[in-house]
C-alpha positions in Angstrom: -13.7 7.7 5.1 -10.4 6.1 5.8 -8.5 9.4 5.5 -10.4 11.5 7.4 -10.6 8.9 9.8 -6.4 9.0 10.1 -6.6 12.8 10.0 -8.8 12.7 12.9 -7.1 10.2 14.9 -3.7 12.8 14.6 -2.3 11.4 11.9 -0.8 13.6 8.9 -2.6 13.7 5.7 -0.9 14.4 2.0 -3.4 16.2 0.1 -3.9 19.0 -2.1 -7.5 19.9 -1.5 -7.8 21.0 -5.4 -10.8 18.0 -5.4 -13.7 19.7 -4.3 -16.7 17.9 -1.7 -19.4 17.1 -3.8 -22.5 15.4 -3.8 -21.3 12.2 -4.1 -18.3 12.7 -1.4 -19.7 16.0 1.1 -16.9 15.5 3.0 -14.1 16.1 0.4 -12.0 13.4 -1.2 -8.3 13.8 0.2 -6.6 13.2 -2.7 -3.4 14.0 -4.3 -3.1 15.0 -7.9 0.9 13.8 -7.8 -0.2 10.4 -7.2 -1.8 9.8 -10.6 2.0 10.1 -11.6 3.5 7.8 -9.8 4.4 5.9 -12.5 7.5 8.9 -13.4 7.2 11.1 -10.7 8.7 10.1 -7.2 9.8 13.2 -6.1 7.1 14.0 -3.6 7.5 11.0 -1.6 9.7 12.4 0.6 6.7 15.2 1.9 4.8 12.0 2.3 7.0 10.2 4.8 5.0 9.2 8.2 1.8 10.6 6.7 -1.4 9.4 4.8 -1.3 9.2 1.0 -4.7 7.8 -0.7 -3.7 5.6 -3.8 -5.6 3.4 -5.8 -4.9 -0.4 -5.7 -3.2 -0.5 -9.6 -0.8 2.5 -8.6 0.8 0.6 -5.8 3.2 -1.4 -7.9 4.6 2.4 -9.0 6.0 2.8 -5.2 9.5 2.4 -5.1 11.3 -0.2 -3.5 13.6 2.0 -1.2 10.4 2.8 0.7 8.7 1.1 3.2 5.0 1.0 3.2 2.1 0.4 5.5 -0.8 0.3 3.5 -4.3 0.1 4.6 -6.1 -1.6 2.2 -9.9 -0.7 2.0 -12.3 -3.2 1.0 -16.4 -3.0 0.2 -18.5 -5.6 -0.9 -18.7 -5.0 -4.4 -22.1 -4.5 -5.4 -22.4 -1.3 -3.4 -18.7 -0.3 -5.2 -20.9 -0.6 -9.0 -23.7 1.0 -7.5 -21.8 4.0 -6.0 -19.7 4.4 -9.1 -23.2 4.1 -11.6 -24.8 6.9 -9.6 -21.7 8.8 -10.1 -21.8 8.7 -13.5 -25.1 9.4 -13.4 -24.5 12.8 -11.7 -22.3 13.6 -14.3 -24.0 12.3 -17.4 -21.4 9.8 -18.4 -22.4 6.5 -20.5 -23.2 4.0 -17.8 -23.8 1.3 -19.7 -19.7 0.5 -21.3 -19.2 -2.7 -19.5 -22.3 -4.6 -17.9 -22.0 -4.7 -14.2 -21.3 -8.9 -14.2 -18.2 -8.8 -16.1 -16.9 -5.0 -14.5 -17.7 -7.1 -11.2 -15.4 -10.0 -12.7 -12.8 -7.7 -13.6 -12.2 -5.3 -10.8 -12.3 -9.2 -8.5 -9.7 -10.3 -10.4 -7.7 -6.4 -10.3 -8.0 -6.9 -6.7 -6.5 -10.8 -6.1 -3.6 -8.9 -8.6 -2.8 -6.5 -6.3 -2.8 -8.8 -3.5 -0.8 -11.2 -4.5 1.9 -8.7 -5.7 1.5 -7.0 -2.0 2.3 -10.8 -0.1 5.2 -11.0 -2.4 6.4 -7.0 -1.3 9.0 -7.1 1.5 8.5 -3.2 1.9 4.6 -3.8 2.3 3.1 -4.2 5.7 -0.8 -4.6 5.1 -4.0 -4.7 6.8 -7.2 -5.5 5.0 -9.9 -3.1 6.4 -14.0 -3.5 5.3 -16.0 -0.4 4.9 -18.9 -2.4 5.9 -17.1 -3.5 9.2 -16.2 0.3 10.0 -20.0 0.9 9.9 -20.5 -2.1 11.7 -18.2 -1.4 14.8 -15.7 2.0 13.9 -14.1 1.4 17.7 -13.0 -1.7 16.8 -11.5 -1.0 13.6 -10.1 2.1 13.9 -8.2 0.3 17.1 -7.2 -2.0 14.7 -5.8 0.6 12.5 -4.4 2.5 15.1 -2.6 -1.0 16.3 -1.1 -1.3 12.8 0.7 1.9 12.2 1.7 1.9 15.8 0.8 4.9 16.1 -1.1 6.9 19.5 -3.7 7.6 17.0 -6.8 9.3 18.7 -9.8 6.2 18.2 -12.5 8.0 19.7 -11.9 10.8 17.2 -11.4 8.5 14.7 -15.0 6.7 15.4 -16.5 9.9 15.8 -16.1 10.7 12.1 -18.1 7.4 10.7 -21.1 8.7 9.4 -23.7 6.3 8.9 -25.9 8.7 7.0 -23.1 8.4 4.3 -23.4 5.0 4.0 -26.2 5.5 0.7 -24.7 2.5 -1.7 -25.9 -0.5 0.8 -25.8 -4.4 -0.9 
């Protein structure tokens, strides 16, 4: 949501379209494949400067340090993130029951105070912590917010025009 919400606003997007919109995202995904390399592949970074990159939390710490970085750091309250990753299995018949949901719930909390910690200790980092339940809650606000942060003349009624409640399935 938080991509298309920067595309919308004006902002410049880094993706390669090769993920298809499915069932579980109808609106695409915005990713790009590079960034799953990040660990030995830098060379793209310089297409991404002043634009939008999506990357998981445990890939940040692959960004190099001659960059500087405003990240906006998405959060959801975690028992609609197990629910919408269950269903998504689900859909594509993998083993759902690996790891009960108490101890993935655990884990991925302490992943994310990880990554957080790291980020305070990141010169190069300038973060905001944005809620997915927020943006449902008031999308002017936050995408103002957002906006505000990468000081950028980002379009916010565009921006809130793209929050789709109707997407919002995986509700705690």
């Amino acid at each position: 949501m938080m991509m298309e919400m920067l595309e919308a606003g004006g902002m410049g997007v880094l993706t390669d379209y090769l993920r298809e919109p499915d069932s579980d995202n109808p609106r695409g995904y915005y990713e790009f494949e590079r960034v799953k390399q990040l660990k030995h592949d830098h060379e793209w970074l310089k297409d991404a400067e002043g634009k939008a990159v999506k990357i998981i939390s445990q890939l940040l710490r692959y960004l190099p340090a001659d960059y500087s970085y405003k990240v906006v750091f998405m959060r959801r309250e975690m028992d609609e993130i197990l629910a919408s990753q269950r269903k998504m299995l689900v859909r594509r018949g993998e083993a759902t029951d690996r790891i009960a949901d108490d101890r993935l719930a655990v884990l991925f909390r302490q992943h994310v105070e990880r990554v957080e910690d790291w980020l305070d200790q990141q010169p190069n980092f300038d973060v905001i912590y944005v809620s997915y339940n927020r943006i449902l809650e008031e999308p002017h606000t936050q995408a103002r917010r957002v906006a505000e942060f990468l000081s950028r003349a980002l379009d916010v009624g565009a921006m809130t025009d793209v929050v789709d409640p109707n997407l919002y399935r995986q509700r705690a």
